[in-house]
N, C-alpha and C positions, 0 to 999 in steps of 0.2 A: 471540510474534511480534516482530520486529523493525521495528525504524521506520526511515523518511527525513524528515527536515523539509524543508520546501522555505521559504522566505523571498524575498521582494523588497522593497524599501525606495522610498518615496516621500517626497525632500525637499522643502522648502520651504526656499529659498533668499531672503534679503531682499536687493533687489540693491544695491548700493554710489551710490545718485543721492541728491539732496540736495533732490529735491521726488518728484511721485508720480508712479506712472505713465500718470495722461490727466489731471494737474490739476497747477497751480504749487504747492499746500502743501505746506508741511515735511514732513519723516519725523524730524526728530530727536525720539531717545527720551527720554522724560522729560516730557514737558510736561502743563500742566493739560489735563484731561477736555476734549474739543470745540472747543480752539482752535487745533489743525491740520486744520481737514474747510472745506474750499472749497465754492463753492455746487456744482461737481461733485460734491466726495463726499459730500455733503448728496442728491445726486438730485434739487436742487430743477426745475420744471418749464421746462423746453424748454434746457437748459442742453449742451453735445455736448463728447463724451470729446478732447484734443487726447495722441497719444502720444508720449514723454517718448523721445528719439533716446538717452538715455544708454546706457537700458538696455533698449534693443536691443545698444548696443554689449557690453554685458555678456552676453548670452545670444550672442552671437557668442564674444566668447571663450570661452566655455566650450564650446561648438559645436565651435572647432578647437581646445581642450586635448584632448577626449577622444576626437581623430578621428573626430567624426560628420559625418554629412552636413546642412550648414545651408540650410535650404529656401530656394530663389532668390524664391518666393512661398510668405507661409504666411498664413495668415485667424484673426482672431479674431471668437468665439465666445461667444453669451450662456448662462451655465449657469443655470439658472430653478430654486428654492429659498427659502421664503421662513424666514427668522430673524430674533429685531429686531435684532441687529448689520448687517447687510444691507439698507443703504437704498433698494437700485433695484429689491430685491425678486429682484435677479439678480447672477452676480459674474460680468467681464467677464474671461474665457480663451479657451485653444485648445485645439480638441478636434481634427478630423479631422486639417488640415495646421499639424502644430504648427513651430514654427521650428528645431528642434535634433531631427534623427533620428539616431537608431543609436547610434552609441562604444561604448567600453569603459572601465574603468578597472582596472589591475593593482596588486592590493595584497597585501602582505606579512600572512600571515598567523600568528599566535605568534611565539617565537623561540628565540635556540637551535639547537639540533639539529634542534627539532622544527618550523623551520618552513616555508614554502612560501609562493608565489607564489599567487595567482590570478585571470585576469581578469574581473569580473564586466561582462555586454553591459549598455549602456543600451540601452533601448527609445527614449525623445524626453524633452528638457524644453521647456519650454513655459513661454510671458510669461502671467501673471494679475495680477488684482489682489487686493489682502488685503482683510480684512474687518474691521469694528469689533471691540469687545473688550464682552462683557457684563461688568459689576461688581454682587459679590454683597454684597460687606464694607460695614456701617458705613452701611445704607440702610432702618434700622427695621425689617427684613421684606422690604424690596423690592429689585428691582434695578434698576441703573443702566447705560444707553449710552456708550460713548466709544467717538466715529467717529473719533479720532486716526489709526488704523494702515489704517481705511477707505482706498482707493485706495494704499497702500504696495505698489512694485513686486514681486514673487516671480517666482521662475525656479521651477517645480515639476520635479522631475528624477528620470525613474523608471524603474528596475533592472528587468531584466529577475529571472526568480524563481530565480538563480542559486545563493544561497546555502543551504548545507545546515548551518549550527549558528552559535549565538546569537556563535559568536568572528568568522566569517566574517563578518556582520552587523554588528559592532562594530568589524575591518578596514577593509569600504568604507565606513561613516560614518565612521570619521577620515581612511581615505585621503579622503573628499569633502570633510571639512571644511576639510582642508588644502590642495585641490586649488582651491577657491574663492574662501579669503583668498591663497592663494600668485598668483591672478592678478588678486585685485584687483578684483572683484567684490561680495564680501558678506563684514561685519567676524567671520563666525562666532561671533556673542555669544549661545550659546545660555540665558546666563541672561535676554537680554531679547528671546529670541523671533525671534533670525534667522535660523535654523538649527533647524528644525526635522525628523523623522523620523516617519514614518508606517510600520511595519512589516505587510507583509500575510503570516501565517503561518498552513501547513498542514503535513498530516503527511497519509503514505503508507506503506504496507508494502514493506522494499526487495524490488526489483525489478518493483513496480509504475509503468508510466508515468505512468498519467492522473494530474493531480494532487488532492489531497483539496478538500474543502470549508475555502476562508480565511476567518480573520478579520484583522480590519486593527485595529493599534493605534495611536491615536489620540495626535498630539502629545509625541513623545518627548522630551525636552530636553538629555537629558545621556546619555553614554556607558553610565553605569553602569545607568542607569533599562533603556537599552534592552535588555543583556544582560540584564537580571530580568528584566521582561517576557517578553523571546522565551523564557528559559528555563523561567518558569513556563507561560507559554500552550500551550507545546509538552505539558508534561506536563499539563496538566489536557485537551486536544485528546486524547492517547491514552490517559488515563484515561476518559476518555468513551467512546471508540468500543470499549473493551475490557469498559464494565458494559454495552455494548449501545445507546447514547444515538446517535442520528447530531448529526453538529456545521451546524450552520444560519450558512449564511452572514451574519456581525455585525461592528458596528461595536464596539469595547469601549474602555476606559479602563485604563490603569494607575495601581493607587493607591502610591506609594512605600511610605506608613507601614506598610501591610499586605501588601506584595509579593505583589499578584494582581493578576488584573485583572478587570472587569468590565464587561457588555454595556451599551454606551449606548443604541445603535437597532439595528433589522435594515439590512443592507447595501443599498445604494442600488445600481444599476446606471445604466448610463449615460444608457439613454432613462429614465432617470424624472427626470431634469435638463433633460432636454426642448429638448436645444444645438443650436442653431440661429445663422447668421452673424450677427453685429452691425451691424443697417443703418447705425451712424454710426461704422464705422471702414473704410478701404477696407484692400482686404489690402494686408499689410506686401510689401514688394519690397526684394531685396537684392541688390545688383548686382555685378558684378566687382570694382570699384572700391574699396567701402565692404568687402568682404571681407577684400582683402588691404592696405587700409590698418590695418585691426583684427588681422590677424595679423601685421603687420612691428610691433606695439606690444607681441607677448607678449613675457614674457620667456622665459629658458632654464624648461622646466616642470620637473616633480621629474620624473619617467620618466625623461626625457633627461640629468638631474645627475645621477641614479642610474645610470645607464648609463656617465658620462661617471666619477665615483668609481669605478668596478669598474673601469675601464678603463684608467684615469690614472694613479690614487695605487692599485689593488692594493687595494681593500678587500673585505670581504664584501656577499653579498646582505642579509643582516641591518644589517651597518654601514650603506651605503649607504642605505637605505629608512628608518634610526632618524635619519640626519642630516636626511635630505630629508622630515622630517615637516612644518618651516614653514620657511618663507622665510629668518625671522631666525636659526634653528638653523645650518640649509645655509650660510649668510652668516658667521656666527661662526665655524665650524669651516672656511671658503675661507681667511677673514682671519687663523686661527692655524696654517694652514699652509705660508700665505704666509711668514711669521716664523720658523717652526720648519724648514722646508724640505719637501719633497715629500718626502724620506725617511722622514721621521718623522709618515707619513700617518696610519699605525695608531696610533703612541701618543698623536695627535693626536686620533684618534676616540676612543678608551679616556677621555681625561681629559676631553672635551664631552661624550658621553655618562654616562660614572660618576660622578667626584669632581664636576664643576662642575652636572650634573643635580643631583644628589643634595642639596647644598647649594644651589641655586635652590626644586627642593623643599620643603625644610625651613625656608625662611626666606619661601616662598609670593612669590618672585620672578619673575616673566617672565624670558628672558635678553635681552632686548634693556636691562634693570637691572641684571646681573650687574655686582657691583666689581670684577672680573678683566676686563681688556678682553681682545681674543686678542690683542694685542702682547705682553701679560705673560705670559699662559698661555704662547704662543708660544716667548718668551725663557726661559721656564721648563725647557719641553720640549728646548732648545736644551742647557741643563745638564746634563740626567739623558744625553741622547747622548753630551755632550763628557765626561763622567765625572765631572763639578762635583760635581752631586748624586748619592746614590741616590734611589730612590722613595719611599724611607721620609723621608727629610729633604725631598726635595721635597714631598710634603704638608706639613709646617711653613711651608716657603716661600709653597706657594699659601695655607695660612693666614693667612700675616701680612699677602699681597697683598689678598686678601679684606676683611682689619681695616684696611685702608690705612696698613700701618706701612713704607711702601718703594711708590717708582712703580716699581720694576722687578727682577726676579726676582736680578738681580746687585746691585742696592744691600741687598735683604734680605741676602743671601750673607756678603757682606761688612760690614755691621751688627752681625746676628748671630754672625759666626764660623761657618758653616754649610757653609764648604767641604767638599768631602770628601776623606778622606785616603786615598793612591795610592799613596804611597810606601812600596815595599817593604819595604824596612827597620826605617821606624817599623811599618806592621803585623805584621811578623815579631819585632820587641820584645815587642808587644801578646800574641802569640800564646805567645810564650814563658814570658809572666808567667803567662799565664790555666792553660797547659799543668802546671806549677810549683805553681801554687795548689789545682789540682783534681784530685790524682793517682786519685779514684775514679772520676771520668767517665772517663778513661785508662783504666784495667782494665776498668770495663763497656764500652765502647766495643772495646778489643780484644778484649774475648770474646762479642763481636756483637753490643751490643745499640746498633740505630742510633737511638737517642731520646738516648743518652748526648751523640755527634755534635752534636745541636741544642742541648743544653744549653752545649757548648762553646762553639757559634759563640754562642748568646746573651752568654755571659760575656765575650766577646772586643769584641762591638758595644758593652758597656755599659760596656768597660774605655775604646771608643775613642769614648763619649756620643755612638754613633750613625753616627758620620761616618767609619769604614770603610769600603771598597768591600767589600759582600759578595762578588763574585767571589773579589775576593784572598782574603780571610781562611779561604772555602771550601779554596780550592786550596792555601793553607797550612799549614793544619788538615791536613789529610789525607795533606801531605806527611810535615811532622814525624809525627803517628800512624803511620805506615807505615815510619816509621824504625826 
């Protein structure tokens, strides 16, 4: 039989305020056990939630990033649950009319040839509050509370069950995560827990509608966790229902070391939270005003920079979509081809995607760090046009730019000796020694064999230490052979 997976994804967003959401304490991460929880987050008695206007503003813009409809009035909601991280016994969200309904978000899925677009709908996110943290480590046996992250703002923001494979799934959690910090919202640090993914996965036989029985996995943190996951859950889901097992709606874990996962509870539904309105918060009201003063604040989004690079500078859907993954990427590559000119849009993408990834990569760099600022890459790109460089000497170049041996692609040039040589004449020297030297490549070469060809042009680059224009020396080569 053949299968369908079906996936929806539930974030947890921290949102970008610098106290909590119905209390003045910190959110900053790091601090000792229990001395960010206010007598709010404490629950202690008669105390009343006051809400934090910031982030509301943030759940607004993410409301008009992903063209949803943001509710003119929306009500918070007590969810009833008890755990010891959870000091009121309840944790304070929205359920029926939650603040951020509908959108969409279109993400680039694979690349290549092989890739494609897709918009996956949001269903609503919605303002909550976060919960303590239990600690297990370094307590004899026991564990220990820290209400630190207790009352910490979250946007929870949840997909519709649009996605059909673990790539799809690993798409719109980066297209999200970029979509969040790109407006300035939430720092996406998902090693300390801002940025969090909850995947609810089923499986279906295709061409069946109703969907299967889900499980939801629990706290994903990183990209890679989540493609194991959904890939293994999938397959243990239709290994089950194939020896006959039906799949019982659960809550389950991901354990990295041993790339499974496993059931933590049975699945809660929504009345066993028992959500009911918050007598001490009156409902949120958003008015015309405070709408469009929050949307004259976003800036240009990535959809519309992606739209606006295909449209402008001539690039691909794939270019387009790998620039606009963060803000500082998109901004880098404006700034180097501002310098380089709009002509040179594509080779300008080539070398911020290839050579200067690559090398950010490898040396575990951000590029907002990169030693190549774009004026240099820029002026770089400016020589491989004007015919200064080839490409093979401009990597040297951006090398040396890299080691900081020259502030600018032309004082390297001219440091180095790095020019490249154009002039006819001296390559046609070049070519005549090399031609002179290797009368074997000559006879293999006239009697077909096109490998001989390359060995020539190589002899000829290394006669002229690189700095030949390979056009010419091609077109020369094959002149005199032809003679």
């Amino acid at each position: 039989m053949k299968w369908e997976v079906v996936i929806g994804i539930e974030t947890h967003a921290q949102l970008a305020t610098v106290s909590k959401i119905f209390s003045g304490a910190a959110t900053a991460f790091g601090a000792e056990p229990n001395t960010q929880a206010s007598v709010v987050d404490l629950a202690l008695p008669g105390v009343l939630p006051v809400l934090n206007r910031k982030a509301v503003d943030c759940a607004i813009r993410f409301g008009l990033a992903v063209g949803a409809k943001v509710a003119e009035k929306s009500v918070f909601a007590r969810k009833n649950y008890f755990y010891p991280d959870l000091p009121k016994g309840y944790q304070i969200s929205q359920f029926e009319l939650p603040v951020v309904q509908g959108g969409g978000l279109t993400v680039q899925v694979g690349g290549g040839d092989a890739a494609y677009e897709k918009t996956i709908r949001l269903t609503r996110a919605h303002l909550e509050e976060d919960a303590g943290k239990s600690l297990h480590e370094d307590f004899h046996g026991k564990s220990g509370i820290d209400l630190n992250r207790a009352g910490t703002p979250l946007l929870e923001i949840v997909s519709e069950p649009d996605m059909r494979s673990s790539d799809e799934a690993v798409a719109y959690a980066r297209a999200l995560h970029g979509l969040v910090r790109w407006i300035g919202i939430c720092d996406g640090n998902m090693q300390e827990g801002s940025f969090r993914c909850d995947a609810n996965v089923s499986v279906r036989p295709v061409g069946q509608a109703a969907f299967g029985t889900r499980r939801e996995i629990k706290n994903l943190n990183s990209f890679r966790f989540l493609k194991e996951a959904i890939d293994y859950e999938v397959q243990w889901q239709i290994n089950e229902i194939e020896e006959g097992r039906a799949i019982a709606q659960a809550t389950v874990l991901f354990d990295p070391d041993r790339g499974e996962t496993r059931m933590m509870r049975s699945k809660e539904d929504a009345h066993d939270y028992r959500y009911f309105p918050d007598p001490d918060l009156l409902p949120l009201v958003i008015g015309a005003d405070w709408l469009e003063r929050v949307r004259g604040e976003l800036p240009e989004l990535p959809q519309q920079k992606r739209e606006r690079f295909q449209r402008e500078l001539g690039l691909s859907a794939y270019d387009a979509a790998t620039l606009t993954a963060s803000q500082e990427v998109a901004a880098y590559f404006e700034a180097t081809v501002a310098v380089a000119g709009a002509a040179q849009a594509k080779p300008c993408a080539n070398w911020v995607m290839v050579d200067l990834a690559a090398r950010l990569n490898k040396e575990g760099r951000d590029i907002a760090n990169a030693p190549v600022q774009p004026a240099q890459l820029g002026g770089l790109i400016q020589r491989i046009a004007d015919n200064t460089l080839s490409n093979n000497i401009a990597k040297k170049v951006f090398e040396a730019l890299w080691n900081g041996e020259g502030a600018t692609a032309d004082a390297v040039i001219e440091q180095q000796g790095l020019r490249q040589i154009t002039d006819s004449g001296a390559i046609e020297a070049l070519v005549d020694e090399v031609l002179a030297a290797n009368p074997g490549n000559v006879a293999e070469f006239r009697a077909g064999k096109e490998k001989a060809f390359n060995a020539l042009v190589g002899q000829v680059m290394k006669a002229a230490k690189g700095k030949a224009n390979p056009q010419q020396v091609n077109a020369l080569l094959k002149k005199k052979l032809a003679g």
